[in-house]
PQR file with spaces between the fields and no chain letter, atoms N, CA, C, O and H, PARSE charges and radii, in Angstrom:
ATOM       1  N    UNK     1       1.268    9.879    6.795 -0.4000 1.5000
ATOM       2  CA   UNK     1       0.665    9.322    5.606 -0.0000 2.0000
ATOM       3  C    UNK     1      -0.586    8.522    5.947  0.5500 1.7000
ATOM       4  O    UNK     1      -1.513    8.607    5.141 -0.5500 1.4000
ATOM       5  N    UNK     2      -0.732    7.822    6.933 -0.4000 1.5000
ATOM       6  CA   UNK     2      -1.577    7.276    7.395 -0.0000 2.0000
ATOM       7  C    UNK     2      -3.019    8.187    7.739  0.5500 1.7000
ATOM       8  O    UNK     2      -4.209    7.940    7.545 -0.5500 1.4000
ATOM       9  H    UNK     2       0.021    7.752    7.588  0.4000 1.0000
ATOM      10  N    UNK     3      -2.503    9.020    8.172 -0.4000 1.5000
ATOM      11  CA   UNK     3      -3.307    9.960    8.597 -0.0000 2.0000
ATOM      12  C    UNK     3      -4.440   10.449    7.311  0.5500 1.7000
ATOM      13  O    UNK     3      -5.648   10.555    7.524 -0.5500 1.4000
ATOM      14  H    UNK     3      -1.536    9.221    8.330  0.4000 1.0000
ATOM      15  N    UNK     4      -3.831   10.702    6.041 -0.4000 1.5000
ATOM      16  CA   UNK     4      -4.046   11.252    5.449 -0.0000 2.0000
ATOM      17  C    UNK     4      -5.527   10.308    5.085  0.5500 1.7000
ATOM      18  O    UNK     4      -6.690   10.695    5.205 -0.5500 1.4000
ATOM      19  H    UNK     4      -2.849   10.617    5.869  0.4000 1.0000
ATOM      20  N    UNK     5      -4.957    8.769    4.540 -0.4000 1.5000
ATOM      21  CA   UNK     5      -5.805    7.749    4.551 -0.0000 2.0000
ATOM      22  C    UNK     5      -7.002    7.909    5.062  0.5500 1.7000
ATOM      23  O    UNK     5      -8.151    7.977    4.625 -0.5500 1.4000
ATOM      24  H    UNK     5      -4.013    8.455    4.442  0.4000 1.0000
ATOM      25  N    UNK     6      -6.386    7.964    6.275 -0.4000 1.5000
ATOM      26  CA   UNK     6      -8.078    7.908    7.445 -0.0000 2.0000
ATOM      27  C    UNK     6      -8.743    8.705    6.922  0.5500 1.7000
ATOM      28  O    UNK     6      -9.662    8.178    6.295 -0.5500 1.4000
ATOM      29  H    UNK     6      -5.453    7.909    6.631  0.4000 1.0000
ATOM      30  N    UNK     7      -8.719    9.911    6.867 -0.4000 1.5000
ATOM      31  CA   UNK     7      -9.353   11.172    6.247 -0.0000 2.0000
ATOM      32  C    UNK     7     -10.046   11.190    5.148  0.5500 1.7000
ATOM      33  O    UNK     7     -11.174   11.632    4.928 -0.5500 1.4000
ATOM      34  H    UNK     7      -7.973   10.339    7.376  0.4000 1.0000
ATOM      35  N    UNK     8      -9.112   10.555    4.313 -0.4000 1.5000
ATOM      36  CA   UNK     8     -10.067   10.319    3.002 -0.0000 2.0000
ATOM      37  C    UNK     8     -10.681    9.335    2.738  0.5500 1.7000
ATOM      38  O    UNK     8     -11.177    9.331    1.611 -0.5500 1.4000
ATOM      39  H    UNK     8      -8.196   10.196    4.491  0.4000 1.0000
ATOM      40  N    UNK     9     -10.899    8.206    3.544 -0.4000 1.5000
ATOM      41  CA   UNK     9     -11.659    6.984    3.850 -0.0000 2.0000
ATOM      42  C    UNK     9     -12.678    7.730    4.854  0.5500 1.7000
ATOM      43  O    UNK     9     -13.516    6.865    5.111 -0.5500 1.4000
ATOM      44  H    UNK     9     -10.496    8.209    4.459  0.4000 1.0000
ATOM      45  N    UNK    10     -13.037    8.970    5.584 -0.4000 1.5000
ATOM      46  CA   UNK    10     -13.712    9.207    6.580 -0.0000 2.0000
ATOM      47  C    UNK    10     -14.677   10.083    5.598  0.5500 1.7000
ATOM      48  O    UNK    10     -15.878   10.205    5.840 -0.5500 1.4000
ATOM      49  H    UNK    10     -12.357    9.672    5.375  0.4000 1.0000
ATOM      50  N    UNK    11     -14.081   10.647    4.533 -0.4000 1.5000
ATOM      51  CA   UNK    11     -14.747   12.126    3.813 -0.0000 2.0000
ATOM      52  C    UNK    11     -15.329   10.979    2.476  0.5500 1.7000
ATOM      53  O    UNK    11     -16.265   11.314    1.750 -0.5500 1.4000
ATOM      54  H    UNK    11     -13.105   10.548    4.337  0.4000 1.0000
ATOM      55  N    UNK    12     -14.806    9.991    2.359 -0.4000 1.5000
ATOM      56  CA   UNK    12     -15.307    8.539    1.610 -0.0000 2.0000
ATOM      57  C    UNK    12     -16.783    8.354    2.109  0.5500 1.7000
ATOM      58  O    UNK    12     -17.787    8.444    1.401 -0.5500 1.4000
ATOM      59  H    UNK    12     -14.046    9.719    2.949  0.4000 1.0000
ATOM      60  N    UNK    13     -16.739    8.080    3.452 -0.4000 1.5000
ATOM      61  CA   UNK    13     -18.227    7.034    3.627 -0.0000 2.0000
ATOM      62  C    UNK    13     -19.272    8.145    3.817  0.5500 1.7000
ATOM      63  O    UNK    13     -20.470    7.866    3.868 -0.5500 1.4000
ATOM      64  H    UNK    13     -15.924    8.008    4.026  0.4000 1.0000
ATOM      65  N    UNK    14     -18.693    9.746    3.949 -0.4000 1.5000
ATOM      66  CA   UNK    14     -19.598   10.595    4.669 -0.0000 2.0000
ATOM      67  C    UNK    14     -20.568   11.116    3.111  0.5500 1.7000
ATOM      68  O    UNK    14     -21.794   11.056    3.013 -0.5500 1.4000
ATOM      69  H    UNK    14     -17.720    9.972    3.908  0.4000 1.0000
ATOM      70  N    UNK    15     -19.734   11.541    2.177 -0.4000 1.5000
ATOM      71  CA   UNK    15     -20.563   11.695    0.871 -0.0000 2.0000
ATOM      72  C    UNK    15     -20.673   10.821    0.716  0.5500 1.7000
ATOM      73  O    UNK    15     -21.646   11.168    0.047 -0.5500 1.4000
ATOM      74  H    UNK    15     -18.738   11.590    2.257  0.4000 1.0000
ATOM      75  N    UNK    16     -20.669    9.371    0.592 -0.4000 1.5000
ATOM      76  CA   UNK    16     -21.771    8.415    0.063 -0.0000 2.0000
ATOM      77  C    UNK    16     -22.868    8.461    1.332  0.5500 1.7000
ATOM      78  O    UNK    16     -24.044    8.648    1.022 -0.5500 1.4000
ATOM      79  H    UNK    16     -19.879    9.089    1.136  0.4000 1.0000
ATOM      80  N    UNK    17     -22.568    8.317    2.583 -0.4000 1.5000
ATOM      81  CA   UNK    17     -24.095    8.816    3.230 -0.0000 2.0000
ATOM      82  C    UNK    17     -24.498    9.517    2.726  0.5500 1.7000
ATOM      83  O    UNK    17     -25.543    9.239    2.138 -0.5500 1.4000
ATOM      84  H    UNK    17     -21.612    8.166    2.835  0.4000 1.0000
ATOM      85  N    UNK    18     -24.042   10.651    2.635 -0.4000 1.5000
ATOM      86  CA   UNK    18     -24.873   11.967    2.075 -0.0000 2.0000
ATOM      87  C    UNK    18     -25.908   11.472    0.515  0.5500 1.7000
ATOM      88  O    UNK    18     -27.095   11.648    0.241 -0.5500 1.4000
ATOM      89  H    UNK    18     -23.193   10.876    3.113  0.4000 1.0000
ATOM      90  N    UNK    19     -25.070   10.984   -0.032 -0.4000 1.5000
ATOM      91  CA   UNK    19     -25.526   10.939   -1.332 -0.0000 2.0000
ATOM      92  C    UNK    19     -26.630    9.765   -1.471  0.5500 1.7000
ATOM      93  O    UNK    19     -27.556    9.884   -2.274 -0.5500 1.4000
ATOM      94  H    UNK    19     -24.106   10.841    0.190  0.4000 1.0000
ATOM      95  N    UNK    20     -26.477    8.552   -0.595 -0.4000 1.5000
ATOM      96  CA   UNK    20     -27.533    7.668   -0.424 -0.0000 2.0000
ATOM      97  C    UNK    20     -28.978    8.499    0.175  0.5500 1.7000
ATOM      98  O    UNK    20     -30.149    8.160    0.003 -0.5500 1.4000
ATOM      99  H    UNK    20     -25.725    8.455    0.057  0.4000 1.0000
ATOM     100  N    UNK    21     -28.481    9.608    0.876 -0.4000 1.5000
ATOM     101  CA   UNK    21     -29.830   10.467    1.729 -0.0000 2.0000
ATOM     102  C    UNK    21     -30.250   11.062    0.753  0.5500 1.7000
ATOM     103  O    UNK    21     -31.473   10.932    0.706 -0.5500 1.4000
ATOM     104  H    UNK    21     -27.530    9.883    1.016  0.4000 1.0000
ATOM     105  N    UNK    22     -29.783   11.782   -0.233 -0.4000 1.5000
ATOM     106  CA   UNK    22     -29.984   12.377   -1.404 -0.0000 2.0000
ATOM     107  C    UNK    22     -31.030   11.525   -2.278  0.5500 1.7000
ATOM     108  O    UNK    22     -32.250   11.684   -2.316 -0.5500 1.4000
ATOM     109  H    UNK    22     -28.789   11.888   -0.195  0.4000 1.0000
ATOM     110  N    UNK    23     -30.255   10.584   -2.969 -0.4000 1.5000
ATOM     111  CA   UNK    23     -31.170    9.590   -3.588 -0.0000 2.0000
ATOM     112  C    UNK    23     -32.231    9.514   -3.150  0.5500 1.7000
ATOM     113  O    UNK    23     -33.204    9.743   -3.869 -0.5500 1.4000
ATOM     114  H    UNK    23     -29.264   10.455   -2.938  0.4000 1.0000
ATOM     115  N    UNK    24     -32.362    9.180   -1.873 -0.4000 1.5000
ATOM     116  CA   UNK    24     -33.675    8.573   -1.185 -0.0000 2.0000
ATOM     117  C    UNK    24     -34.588    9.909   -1.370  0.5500 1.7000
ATOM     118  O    UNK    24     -35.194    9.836   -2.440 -0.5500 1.4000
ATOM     119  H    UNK    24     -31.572    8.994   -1.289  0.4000 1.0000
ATOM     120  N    UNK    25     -34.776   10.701   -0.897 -0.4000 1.5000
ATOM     121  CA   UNK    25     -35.019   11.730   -0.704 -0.0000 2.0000
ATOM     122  C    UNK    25     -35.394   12.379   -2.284  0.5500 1.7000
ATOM     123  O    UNK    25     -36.051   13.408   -2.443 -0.5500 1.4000
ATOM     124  H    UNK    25     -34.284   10.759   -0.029  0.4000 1.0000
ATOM     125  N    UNK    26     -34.955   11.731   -3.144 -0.4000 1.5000
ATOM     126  CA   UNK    26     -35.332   12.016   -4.703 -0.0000 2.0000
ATOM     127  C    UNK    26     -34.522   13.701   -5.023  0.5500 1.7000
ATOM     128  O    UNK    26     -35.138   14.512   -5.714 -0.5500 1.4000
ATOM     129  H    UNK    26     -34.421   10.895   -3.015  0.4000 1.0000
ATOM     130  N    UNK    27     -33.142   14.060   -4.445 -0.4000 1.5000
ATOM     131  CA   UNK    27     -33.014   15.682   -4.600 -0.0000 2.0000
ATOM     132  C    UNK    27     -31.746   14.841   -5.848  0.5500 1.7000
ATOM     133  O    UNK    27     -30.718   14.290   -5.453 -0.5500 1.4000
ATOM     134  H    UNK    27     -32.641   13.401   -3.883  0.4000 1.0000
ATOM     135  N    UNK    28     -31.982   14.897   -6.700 -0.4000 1.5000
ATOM     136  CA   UNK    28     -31.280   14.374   -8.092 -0.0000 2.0000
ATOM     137  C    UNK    28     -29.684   15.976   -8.088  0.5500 1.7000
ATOM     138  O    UNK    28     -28.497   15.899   -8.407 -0.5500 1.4000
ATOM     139  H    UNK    28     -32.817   15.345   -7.020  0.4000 1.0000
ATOM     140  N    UNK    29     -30.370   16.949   -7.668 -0.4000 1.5000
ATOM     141  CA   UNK    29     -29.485   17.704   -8.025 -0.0000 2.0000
ATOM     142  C    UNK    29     -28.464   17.809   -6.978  0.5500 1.7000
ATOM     143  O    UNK    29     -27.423   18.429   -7.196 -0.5500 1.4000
ATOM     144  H    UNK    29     -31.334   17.011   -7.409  0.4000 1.0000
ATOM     145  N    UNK    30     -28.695   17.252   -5.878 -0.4000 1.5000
ATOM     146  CA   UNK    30     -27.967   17.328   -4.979 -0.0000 2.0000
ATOM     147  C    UNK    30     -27.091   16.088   -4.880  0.5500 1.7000
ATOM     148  O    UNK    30     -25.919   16.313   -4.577 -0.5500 1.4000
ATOM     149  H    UNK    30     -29.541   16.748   -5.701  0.4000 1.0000
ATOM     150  N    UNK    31     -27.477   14.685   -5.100 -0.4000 1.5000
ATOM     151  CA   UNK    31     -26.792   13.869   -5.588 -0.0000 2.0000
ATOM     152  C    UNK    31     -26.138   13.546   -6.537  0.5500 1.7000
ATOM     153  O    UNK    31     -25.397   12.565   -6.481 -0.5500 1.4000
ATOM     154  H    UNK    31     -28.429   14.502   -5.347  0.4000 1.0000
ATOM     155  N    UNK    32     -26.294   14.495   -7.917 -0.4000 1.5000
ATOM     156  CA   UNK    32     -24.810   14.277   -8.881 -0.0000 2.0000
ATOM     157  C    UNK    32     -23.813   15.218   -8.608  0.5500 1.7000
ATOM     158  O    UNK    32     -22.950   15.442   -9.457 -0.5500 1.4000
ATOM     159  H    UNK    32     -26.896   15.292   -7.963  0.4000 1.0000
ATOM     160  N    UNK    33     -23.821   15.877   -7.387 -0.4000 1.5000
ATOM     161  CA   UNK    33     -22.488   16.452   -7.234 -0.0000 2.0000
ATOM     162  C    UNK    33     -21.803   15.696   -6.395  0.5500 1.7000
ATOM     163  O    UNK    33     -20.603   15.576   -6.149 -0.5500 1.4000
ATOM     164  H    UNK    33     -24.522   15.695   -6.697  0.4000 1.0000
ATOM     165  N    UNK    34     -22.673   15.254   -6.036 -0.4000 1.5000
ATOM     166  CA   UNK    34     -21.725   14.203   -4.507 -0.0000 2.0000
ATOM     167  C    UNK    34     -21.248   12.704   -5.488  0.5500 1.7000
ATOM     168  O    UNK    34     -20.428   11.855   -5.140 -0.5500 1.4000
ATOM     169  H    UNK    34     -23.648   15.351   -6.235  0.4000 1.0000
ATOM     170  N    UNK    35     -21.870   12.728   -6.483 -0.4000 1.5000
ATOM     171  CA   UNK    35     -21.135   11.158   -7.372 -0.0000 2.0000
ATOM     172  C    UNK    35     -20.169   11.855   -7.923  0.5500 1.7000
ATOM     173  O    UNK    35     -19.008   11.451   -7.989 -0.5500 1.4000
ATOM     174  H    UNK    35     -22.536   13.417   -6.766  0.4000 1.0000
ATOM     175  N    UNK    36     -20.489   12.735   -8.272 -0.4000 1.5000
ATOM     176  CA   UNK    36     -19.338   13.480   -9.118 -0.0000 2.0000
ATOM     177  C    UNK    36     -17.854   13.579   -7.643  0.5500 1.7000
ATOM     178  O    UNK    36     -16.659   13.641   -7.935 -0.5500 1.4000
ATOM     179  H    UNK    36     -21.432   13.064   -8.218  0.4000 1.0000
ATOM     180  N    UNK    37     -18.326   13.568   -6.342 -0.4000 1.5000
ATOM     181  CA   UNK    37     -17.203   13.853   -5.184 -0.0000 2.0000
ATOM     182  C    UNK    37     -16.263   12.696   -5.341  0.5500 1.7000
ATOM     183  O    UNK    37     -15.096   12.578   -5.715 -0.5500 1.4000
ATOM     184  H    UNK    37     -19.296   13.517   -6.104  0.4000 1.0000
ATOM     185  N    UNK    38     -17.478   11.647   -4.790 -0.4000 1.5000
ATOM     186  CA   UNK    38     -16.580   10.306   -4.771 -0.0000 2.0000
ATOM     187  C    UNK    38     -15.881    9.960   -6.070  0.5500 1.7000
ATOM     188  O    UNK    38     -14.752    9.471   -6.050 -0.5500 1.4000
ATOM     189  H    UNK    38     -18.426   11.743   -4.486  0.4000 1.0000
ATOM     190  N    UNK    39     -16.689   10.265   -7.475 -0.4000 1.5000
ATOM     191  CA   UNK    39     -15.316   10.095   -8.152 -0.0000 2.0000
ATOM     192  C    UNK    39     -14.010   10.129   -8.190  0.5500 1.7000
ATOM     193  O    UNK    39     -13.169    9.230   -8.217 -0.5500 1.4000
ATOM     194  H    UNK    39     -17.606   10.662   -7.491  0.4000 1.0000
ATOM     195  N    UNK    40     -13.920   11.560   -8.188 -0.4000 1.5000
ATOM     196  CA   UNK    40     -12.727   12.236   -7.902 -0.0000 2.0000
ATOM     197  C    UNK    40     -12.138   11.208   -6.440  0.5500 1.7000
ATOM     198  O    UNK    40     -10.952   10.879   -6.464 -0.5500 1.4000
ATOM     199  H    UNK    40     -14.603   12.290   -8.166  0.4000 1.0000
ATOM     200  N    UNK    41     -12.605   10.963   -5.794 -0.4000 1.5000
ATOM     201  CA   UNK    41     -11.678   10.598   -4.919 -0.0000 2.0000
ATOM     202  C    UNK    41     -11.934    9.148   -4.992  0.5500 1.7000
ATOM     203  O    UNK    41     -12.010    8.501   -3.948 -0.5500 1.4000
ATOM     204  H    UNK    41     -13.569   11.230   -5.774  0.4000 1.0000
ATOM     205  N    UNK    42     -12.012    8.831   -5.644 -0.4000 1.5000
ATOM     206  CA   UNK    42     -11.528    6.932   -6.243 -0.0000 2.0000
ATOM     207  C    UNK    42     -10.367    7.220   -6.987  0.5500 1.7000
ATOM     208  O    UNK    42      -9.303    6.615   -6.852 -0.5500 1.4000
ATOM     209  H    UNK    42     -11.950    9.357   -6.492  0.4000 1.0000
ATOM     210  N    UNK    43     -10.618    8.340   -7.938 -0.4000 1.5000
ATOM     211  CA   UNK    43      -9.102    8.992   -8.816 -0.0000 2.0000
ATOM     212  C    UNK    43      -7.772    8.289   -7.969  0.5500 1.7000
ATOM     213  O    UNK    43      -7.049    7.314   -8.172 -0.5500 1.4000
ATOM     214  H    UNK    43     -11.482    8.831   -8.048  0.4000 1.0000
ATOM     215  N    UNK    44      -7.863    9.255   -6.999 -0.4000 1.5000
ATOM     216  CA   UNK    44      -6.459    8.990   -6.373 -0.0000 2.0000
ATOM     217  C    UNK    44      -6.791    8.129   -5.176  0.5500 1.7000
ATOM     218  O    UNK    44      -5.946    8.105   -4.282 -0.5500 1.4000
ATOM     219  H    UNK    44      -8.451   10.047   -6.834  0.4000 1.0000
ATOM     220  N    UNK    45      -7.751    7.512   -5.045 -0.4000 1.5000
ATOM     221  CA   UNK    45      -7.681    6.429   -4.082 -0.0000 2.0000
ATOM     222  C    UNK    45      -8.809    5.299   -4.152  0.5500 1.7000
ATOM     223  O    UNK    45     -10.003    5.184   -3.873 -0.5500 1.4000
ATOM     224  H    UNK    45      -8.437    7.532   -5.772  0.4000 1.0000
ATOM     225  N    UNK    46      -7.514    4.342   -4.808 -0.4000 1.5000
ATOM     226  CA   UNK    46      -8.719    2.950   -4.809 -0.0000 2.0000
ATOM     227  C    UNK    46      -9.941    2.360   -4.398  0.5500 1.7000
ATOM     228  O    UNK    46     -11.091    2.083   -4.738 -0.5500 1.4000
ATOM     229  H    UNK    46      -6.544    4.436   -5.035  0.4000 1.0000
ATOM     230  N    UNK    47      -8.914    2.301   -3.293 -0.4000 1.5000
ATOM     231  CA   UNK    47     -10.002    1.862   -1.839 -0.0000 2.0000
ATOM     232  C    UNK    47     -11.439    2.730   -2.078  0.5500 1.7000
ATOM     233  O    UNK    47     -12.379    2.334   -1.389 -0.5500 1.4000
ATOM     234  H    UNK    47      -7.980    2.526   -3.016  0.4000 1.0000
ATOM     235  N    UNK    48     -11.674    3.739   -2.877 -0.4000 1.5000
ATOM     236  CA   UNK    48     -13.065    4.664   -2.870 -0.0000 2.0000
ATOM     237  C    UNK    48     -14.037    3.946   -3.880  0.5500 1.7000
ATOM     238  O    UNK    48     -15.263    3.906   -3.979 -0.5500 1.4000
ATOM     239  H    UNK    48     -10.910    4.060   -3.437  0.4000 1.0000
ATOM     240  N    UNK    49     -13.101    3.453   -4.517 -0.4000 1.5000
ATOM     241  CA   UNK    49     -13.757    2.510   -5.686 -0.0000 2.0000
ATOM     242  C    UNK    49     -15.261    1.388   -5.557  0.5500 1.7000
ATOM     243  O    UNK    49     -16.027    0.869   -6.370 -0.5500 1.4000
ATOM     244  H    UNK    49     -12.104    3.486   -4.436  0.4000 1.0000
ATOM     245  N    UNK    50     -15.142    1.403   -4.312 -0.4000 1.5000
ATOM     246  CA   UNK    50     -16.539    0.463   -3.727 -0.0000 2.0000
ATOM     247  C    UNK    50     -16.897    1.197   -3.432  0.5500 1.7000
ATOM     248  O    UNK    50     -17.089    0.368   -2.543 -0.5500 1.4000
ATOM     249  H    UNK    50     -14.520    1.825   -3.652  0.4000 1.0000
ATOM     250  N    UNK    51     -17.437    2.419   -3.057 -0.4000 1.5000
ATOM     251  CA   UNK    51     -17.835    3.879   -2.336 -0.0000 2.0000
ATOM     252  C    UNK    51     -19.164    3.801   -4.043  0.5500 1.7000
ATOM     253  O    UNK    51     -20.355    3.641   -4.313 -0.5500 1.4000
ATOM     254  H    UNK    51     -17.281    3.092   -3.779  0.4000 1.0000
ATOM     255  N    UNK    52     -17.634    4.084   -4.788 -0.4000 1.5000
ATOM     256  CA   UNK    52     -18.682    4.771   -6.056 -0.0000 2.0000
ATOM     257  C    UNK    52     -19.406    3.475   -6.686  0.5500 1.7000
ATOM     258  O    UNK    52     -20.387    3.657   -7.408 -0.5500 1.4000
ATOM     259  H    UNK    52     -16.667    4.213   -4.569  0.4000 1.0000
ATOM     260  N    UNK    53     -18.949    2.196   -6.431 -0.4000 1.5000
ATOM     261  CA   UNK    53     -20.025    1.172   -6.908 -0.0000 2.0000
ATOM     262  C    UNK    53     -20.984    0.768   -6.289  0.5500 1.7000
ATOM     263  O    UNK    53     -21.822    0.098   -6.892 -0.5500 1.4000
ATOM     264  H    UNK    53     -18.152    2.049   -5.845  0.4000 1.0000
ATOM     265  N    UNK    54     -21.127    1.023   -5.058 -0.4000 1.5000
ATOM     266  CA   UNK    54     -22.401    1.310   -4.102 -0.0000 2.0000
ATOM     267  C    UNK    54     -23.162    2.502   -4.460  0.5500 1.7000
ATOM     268  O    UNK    54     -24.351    2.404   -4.764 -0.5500 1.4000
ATOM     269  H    UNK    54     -20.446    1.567   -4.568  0.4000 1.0000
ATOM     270  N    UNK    55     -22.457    3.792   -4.439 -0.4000 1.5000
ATOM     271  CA   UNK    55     -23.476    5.003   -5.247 -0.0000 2.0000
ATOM     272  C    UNK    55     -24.087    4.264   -6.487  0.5500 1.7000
ATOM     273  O    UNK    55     -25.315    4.191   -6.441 -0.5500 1.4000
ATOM     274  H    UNK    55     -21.491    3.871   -4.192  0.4000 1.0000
ATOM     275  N    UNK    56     -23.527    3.733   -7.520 -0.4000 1.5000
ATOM     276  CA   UNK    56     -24.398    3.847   -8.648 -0.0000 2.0000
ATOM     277  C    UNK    56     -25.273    2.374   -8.299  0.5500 1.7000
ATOM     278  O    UNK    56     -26.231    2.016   -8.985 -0.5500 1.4000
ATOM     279  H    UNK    56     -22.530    3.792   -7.557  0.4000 1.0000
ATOM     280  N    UNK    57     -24.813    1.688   -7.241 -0.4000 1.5000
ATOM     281  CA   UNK    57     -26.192    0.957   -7.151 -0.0000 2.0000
ATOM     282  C    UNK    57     -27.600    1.612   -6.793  0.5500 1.7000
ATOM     283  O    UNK    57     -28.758    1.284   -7.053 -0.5500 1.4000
ATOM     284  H    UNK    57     -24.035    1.979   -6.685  0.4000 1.0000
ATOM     285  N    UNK    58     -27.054    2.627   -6.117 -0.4000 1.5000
ATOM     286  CA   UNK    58     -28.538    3.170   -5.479 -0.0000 2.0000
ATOM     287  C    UNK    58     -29.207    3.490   -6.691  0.5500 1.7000
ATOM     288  O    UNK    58     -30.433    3.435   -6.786 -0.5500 1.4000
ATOM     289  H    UNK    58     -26.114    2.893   -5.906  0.4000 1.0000
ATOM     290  N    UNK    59     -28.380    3.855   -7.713 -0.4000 1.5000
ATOM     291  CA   UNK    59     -28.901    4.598   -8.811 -0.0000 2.0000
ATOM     292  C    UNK    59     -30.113    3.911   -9.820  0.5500 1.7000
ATOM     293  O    UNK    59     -30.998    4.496  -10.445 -0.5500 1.4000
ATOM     294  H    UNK    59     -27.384    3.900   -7.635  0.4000 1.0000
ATOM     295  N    UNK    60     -29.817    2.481   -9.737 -0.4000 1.5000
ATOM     296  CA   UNK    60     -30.197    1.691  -10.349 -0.0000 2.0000
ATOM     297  C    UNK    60     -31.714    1.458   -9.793  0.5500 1.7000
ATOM     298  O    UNK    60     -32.694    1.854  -10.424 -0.5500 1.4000
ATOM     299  H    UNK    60     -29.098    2.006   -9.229  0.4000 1.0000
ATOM     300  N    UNK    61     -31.828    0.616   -8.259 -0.4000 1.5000
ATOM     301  CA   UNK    61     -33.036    1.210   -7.420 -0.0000 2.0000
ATOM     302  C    UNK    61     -33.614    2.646   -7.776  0.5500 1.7000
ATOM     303  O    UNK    61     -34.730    2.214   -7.485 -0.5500 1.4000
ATOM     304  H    UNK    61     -31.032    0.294   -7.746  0.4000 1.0000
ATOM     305  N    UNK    62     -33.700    3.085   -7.897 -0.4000 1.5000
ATOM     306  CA   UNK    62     -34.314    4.580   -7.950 -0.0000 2.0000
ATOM     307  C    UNK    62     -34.290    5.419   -9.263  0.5500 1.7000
ATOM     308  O    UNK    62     -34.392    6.646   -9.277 -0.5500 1.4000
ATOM     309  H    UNK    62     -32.794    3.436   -8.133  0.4000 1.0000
ATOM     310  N    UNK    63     -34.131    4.546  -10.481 -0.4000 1.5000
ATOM     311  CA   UNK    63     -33.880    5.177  -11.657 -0.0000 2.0000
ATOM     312  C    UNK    63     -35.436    4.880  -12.155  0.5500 1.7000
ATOM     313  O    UNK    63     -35.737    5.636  -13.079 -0.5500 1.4000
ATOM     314  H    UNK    63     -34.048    3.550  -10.469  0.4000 1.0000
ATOM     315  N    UNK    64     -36.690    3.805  -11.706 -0.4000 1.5000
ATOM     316  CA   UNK    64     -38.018    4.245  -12.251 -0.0000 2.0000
ATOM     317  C    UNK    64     -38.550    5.613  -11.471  0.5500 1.7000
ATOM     318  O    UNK    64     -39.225    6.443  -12.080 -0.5500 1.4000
ATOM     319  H    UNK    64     -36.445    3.191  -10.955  0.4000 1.0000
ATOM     320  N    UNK    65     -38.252    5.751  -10.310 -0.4000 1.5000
ATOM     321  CA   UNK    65     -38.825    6.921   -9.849 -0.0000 2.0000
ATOM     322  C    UNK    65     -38.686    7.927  -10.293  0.5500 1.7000
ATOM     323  O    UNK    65     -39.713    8.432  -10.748 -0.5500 1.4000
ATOM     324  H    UNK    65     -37.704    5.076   -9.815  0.4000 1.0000
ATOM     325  N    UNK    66     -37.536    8.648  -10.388 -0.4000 1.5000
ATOM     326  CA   UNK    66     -36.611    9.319  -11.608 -0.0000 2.0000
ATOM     327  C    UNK    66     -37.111    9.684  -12.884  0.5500 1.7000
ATOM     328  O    UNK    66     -37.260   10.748  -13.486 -0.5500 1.4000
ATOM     329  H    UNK    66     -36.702    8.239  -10.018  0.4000 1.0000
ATOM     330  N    UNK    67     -37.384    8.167  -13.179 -0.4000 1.5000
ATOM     331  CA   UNK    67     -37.931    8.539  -14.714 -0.0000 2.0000
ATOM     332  C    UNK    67     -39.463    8.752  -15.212  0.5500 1.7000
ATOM     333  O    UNK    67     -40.096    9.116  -16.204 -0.5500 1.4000
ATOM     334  H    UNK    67     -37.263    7.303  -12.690  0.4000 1.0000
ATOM     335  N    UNK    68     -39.608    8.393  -14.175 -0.4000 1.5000
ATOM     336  CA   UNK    68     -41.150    8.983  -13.614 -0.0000 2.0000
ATOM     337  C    UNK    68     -41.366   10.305  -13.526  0.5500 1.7000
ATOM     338  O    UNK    68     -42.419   10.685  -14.038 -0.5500 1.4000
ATOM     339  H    UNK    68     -39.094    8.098  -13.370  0.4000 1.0000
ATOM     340  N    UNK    69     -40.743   11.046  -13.073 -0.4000 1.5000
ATOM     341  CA   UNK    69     -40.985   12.877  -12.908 -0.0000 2.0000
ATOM     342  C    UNK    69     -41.179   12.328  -11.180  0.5500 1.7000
ATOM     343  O    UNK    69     -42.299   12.731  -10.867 -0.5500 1.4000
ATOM     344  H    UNK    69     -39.888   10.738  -12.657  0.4000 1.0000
ATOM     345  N    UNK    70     -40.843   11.931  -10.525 -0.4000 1.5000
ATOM     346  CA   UNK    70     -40.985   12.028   -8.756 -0.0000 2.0000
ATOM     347  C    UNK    70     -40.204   12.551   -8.618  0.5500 1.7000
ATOM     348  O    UNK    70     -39.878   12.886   -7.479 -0.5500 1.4000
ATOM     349  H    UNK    70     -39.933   11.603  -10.779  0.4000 1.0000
C-alpha cells in the first residue's frame, strides 16, 4: 500500500513539472491536459491537492500573456 503512495506522489510532482514547463513555455494545449491529470489524481488522493493549487497558481501569473494572443 505504501508503495502505491510513493507512485502516485512521484507521477504527482512529475505532471506538475511537466505542466509548470508547459505554462512557461505558453503550449496552453498541452497544459490543460496535464491540470486536467492532477485533478483526477487529487480525486482519490488528497495529498495531490497542493499539486493542483500550485498548478492554478501558475495560471494566474501567466493568464495576461494568454490573454494577450502569446
Amino acid at each position: 500500500m505504501v508503495h502505491r503512495f510513493e507512485i502516485r506522489r512521484s507521477l504527482e510532482h512529475e505532471v506538475l513539472r511537466l505542466y509548470k514547463q508547459a505554462v512557461a513555455e505558453r503550449r496552453w494545449e498541452v497544459a490543460e491536459p496535464l491540470m486536467c491529470a492532477l485533478e483526477q489524481l487529487a480525486k482519490f488522493d488528497s495529498a495531490c491537492k497542493a499539486a493542483v493549487d500550485q498548478a492554478y497558481l501558475c495560471i494566474g501569473r501567466h493568464s495576461n500573456e494568454r490573454g494577450n494572443g502569446e
